[in-house]
N, C-alpha and C positions, 0 to 999 in steps of 0.2 A: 456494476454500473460505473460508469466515467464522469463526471460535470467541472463545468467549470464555465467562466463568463461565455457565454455561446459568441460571442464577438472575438475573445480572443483566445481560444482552445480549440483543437478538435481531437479527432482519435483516429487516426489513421491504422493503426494497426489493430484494433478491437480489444488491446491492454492498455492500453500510453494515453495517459493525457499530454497533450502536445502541444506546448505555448506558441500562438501563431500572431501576439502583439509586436508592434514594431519599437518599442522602449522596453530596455530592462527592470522589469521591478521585482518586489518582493512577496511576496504572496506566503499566507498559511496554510498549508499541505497535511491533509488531513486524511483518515482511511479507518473506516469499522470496516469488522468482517464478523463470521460467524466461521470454525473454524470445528472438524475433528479429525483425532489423530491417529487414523487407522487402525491396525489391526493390536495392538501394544499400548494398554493403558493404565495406567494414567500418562499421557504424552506432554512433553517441554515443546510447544511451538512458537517460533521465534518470527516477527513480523519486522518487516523495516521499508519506508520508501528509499525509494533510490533514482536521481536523477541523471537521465543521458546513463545508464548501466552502471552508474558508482552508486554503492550505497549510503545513505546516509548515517552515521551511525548515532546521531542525536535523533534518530527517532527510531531507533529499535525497541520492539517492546514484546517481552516473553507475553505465554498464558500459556495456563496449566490445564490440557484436556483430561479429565474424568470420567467420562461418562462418553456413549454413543452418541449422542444428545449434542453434542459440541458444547461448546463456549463463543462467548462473544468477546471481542475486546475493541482498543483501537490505538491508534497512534497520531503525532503531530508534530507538524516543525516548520521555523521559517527557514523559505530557502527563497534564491534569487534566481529569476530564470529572464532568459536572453531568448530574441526569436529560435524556434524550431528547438529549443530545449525541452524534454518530454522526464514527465514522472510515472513512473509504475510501483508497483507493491511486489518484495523479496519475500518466500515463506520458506520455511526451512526447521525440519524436524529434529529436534536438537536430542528425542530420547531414544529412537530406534529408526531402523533404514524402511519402514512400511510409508505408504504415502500418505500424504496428507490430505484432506476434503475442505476446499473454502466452500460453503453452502451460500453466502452471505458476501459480497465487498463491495463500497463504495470508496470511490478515492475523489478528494476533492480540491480543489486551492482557489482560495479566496485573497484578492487582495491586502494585503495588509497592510 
């Protein structure tokens, strides 16, 4: 799931929240998921947004899957975004090359 002020976000591509205001502000960038880590466990999965395809790296944030079950976690950060600037979520299996399963993600950004 994507949200954001329906005035000035949309989702053009069915991952991207995609800032469509015409003044640059700053907003808090926020994202839960529920997460497991394939076939190899216990798994290191590593979350991080990333704006316009750069990662951010203040808001990277492990979890440790355990269990088939997954895990929940989340992450947050302020960033500043300019029209047509868009945010997504990075995941990335930090303890074996099996894939990863989001069951779970919401990404959001709220003014701040």
């Amino acid at each position: 799931a994507l949200s954001g002020l329906e005035s000035q976000f949309d989702n053009p591509s069915g991952h991207r929240l995609r800032y469509t205001g015409a003044t640059t502000r700053t907003f808090a960038a926020s994202a839960a998921y529920i997460s497991t880590g394939g076939s190899t466990l216990p798994s290191v999965i590593m979350f991080r947004i990333s704006k316009n395809g750069a990662e951010i790296a203040k808001s990277e944030q492990a979890i440790r899957v355990a269990t088939s079950t997954g895990e929940h976690g989340s992450t947050q950060v302020l960033v500043s975004l300019a029209t047509n600037d868009y945010l997504e979520i990075e995941v990335r299996n930090f303890t074996a090359v099996s894939n990863v399963t989001v069951t779970y993600l919401n990404l959001r950004a709220v003014e701040a």
